[in-house]
VMD Tcl script that builds the backbone (N, CA, C; Angstrom):
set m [mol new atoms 261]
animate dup $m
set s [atomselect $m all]
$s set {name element resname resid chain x y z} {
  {N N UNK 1 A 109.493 121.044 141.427}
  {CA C UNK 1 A 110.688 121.168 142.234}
  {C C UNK 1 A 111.272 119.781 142.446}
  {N N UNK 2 A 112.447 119.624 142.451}
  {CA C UNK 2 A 113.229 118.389 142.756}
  {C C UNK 2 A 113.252 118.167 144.078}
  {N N UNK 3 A 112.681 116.542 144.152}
  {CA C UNK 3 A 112.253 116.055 145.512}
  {C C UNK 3 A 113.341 116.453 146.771}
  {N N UNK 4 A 114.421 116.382 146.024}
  {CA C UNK 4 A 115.842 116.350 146.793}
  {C C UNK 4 A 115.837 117.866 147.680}
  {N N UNK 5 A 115.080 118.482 147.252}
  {CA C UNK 5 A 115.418 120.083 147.729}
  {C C UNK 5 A 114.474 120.444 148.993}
  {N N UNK 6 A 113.783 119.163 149.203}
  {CA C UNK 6 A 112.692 119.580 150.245}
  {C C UNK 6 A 112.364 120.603 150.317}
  {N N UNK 7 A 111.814 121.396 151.246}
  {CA C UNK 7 A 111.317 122.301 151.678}
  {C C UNK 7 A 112.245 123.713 150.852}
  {N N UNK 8 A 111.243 124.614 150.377}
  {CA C UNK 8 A 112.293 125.545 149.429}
  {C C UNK 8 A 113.192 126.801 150.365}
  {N N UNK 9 A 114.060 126.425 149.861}
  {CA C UNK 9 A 115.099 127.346 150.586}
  {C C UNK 9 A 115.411 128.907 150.155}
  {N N UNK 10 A 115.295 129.743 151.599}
  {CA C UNK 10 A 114.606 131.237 151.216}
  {C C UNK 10 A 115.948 131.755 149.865}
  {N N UNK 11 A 117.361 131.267 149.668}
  {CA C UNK 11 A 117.755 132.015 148.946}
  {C C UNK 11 A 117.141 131.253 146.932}
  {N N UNK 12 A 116.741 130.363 147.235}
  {CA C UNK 12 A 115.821 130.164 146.123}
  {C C UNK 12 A 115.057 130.769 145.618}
  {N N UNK 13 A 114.024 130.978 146.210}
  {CA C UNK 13 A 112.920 132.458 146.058}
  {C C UNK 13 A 113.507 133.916 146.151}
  {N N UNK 14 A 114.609 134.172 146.756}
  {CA C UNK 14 A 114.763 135.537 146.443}
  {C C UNK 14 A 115.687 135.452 145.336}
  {N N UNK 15 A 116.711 134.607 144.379}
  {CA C UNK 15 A 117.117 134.380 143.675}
  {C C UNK 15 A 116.539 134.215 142.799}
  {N N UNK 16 A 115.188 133.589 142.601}
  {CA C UNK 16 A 114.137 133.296 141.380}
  {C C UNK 16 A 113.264 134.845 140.923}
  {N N UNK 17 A 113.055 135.473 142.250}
  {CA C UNK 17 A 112.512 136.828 141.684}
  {C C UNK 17 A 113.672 137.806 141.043}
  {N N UNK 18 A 114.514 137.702 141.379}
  {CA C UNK 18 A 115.425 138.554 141.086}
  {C C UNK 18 A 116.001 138.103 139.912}
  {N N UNK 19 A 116.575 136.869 139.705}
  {CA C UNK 19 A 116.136 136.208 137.928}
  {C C UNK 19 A 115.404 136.799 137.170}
  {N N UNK 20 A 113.829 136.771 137.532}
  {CA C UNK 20 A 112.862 137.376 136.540}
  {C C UNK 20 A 112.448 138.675 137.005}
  {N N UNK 21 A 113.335 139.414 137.516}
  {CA C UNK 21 A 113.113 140.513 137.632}
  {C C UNK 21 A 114.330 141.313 136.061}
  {N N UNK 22 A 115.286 140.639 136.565}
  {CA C UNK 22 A 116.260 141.185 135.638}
  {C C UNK 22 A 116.233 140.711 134.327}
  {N N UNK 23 A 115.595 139.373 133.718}
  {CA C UNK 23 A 115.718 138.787 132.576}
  {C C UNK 23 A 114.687 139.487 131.925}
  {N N UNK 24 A 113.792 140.715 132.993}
  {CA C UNK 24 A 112.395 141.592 131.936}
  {C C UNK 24 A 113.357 143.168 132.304}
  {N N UNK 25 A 114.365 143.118 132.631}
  {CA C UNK 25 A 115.103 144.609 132.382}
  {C C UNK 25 A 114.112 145.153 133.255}
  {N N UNK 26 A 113.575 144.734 134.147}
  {CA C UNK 26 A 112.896 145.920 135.316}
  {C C UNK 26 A 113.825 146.196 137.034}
  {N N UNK 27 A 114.178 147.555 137.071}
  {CA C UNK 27 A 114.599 147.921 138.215}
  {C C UNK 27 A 113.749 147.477 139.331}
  {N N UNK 28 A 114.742 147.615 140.535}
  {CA C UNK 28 A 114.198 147.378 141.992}
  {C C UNK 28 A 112.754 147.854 142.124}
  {N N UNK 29 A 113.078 149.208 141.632}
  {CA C UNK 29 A 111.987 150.297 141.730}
  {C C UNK 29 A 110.997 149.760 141.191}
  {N N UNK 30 A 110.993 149.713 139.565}
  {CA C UNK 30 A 109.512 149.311 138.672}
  {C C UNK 30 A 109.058 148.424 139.191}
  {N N UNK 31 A 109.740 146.786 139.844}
  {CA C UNK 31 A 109.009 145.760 139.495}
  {C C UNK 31 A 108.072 146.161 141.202}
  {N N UNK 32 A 108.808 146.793 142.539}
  {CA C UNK 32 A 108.159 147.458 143.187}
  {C C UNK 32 A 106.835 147.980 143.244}
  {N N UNK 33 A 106.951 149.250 142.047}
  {CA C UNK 33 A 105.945 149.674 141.803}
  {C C UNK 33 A 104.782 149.075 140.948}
  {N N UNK 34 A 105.425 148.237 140.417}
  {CA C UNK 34 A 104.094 147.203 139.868}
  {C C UNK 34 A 103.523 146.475 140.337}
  {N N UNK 35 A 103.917 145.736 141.301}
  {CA C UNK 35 A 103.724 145.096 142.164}
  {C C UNK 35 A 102.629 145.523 143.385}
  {N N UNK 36 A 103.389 147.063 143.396}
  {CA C UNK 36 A 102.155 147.182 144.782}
  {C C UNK 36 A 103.134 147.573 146.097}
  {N N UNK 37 A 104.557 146.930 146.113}
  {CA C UNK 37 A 105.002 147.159 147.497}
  {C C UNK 37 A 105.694 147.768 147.555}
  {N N UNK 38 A 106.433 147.822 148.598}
  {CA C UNK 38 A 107.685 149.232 148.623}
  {C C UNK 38 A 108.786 149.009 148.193}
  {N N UNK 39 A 109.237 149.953 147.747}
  {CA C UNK 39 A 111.163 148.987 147.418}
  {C C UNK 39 A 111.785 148.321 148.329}
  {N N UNK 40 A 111.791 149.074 149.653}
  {CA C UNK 40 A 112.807 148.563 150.837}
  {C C UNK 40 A 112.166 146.959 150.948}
  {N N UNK 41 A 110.727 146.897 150.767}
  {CA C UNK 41 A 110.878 145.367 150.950}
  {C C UNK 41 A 110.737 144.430 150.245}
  {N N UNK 42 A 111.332 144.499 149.022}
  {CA C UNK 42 A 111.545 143.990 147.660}
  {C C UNK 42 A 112.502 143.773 147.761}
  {N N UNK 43 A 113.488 144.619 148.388}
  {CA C UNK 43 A 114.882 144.920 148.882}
  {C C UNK 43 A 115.193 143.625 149.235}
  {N N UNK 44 A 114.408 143.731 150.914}
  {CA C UNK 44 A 114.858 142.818 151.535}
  {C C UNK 44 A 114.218 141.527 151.539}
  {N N UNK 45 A 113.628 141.103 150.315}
  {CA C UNK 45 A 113.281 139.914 149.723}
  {C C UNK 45 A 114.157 139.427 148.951}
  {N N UNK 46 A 114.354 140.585 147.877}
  {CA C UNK 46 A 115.740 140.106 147.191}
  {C C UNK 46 A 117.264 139.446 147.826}
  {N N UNK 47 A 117.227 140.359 148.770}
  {CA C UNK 47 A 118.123 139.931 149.739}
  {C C UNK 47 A 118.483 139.044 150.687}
  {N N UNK 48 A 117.199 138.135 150.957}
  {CA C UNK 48 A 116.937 137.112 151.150}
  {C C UNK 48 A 116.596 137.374 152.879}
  {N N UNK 49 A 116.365 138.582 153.346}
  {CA C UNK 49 A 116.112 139.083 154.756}
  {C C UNK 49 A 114.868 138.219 155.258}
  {N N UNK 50 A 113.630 138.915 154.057}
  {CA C UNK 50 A 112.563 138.368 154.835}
  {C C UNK 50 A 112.109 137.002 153.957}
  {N N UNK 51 A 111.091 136.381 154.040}
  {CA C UNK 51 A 110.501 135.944 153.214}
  {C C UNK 51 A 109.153 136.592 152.892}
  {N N UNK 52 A 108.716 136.569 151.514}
  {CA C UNK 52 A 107.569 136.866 151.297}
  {C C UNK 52 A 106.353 135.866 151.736}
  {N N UNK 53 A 104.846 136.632 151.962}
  {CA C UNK 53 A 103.868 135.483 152.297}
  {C C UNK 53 A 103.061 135.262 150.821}
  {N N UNK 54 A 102.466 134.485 150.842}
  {CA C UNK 54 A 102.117 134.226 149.495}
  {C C UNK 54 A 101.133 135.525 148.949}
  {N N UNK 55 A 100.426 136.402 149.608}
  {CA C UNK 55 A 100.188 137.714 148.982}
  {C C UNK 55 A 100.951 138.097 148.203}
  {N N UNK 56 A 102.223 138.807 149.248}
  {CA C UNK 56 A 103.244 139.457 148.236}
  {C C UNK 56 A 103.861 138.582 147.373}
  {N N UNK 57 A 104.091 137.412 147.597}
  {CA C UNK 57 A 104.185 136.882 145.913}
  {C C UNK 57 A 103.196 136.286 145.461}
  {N N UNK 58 A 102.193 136.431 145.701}
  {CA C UNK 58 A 101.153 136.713 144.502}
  {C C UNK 58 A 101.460 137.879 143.649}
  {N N UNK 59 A 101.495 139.211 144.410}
  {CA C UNK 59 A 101.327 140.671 143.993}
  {C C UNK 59 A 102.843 140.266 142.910}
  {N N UNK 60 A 104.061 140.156 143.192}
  {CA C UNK 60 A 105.178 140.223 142.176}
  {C C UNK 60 A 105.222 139.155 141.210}
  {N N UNK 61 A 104.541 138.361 141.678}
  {CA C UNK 61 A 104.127 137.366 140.217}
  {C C UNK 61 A 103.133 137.818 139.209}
  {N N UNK 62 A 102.481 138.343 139.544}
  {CA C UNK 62 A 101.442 138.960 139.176}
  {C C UNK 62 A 102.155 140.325 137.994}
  {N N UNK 63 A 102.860 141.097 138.795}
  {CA C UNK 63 A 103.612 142.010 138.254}
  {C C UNK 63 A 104.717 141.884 136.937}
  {N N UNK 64 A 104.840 140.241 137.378}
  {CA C UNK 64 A 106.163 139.985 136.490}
  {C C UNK 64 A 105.658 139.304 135.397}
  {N N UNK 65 A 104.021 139.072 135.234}
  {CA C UNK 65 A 103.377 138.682 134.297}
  {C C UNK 65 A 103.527 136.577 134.190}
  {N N UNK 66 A 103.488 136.120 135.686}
  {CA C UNK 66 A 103.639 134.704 135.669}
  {C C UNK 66 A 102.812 134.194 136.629}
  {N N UNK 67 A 102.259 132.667 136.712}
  {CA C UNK 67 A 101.549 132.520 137.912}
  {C C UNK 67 A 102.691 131.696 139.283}
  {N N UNK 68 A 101.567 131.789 140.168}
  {CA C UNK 68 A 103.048 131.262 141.320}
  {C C UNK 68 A 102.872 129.953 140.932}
  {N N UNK 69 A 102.175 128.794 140.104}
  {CA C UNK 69 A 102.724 127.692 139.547}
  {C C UNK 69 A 104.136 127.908 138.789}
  {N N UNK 70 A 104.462 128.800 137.610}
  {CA C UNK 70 A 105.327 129.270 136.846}
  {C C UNK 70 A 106.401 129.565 137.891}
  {N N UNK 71 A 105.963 130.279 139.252}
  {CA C UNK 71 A 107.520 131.002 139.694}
  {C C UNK 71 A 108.294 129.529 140.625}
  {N N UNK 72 A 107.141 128.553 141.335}
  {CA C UNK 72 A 107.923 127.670 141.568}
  {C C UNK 72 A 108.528 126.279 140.497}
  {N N UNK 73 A 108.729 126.556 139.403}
  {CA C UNK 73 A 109.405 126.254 138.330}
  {C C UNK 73 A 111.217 126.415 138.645}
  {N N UNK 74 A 111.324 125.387 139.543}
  {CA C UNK 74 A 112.703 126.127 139.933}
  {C C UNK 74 A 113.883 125.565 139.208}
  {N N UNK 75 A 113.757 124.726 137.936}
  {CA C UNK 75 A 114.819 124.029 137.214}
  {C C UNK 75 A 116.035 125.123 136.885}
  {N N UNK 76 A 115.555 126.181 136.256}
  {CA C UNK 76 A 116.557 127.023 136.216}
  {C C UNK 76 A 117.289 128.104 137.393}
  {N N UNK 77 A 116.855 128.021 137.562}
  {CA C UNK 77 A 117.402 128.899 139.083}
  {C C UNK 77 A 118.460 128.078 139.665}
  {N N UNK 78 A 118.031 126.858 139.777}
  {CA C UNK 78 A 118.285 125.692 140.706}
  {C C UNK 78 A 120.089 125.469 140.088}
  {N N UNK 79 A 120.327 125.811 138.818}
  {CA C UNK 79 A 121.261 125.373 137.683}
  {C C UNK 79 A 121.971 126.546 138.393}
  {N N UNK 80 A 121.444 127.676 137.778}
  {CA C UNK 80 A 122.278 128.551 138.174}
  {C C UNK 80 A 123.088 128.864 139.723}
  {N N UNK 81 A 122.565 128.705 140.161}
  {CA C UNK 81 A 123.018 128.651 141.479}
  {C C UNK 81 A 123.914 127.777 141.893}
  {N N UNK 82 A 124.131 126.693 141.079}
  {CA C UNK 82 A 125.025 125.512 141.369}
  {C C UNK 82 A 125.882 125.771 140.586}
  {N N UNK 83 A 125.792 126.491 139.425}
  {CA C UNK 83 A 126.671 127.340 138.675}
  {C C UNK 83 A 128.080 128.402 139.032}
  {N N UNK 84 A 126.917 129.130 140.346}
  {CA C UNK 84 A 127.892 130.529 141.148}
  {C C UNK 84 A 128.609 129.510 142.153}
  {N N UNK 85 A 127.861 128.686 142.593}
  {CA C UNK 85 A 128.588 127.664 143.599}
  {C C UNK 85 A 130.422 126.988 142.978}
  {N N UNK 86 A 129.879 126.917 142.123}
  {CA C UNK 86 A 131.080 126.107 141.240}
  {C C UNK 86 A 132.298 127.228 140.951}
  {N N UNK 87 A 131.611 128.691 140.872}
  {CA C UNK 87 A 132.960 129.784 140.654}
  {C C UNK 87 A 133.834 130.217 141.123}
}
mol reanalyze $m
mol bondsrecalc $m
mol representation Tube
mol addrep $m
């Protein structure tokens, strides 16, 4: 992570799952159910409501076939987002 970003900011993480949720073509639902948790609060992870504790993202990293070294890999996310910023 880039030093500059301190402490990670919750729409980072719900932006990064939802990245690799969609770049493997898995619905709300599947990556849910692979995972282990419920939709509504996948939901509201995605959504940037709650934050997850490192269980549950263990469990959706896990699901999405990456480790949570891999998910805080935030170079691309980080782009994109400065991307939608710019639109």
């Amino acid at each position: 992570m880039p030093p500059c970003l301190g402490p990670v900011p919750d729409l980072i993480i719900a932006t990064r799952i939802d990245l690799l949720r969609t770049e493997q073509n898995l619905s709300m639902r599947d990556l849910a159910k692979k995972s282990g948790i419920s939709k509504s609060q996948l939901s509201d992870i995605i959504l940037g409501n709650k934050i997850p504790n490192v269980y549950t993202l263990y469990l959706i990293c896990t699901a999405l076939g990456i480790s949570l070294s891999d998910f805080f890999d935030f170079e691309d996310t980080v782009i994109k987002l400065q991307a939608k910023k710019q639109s």
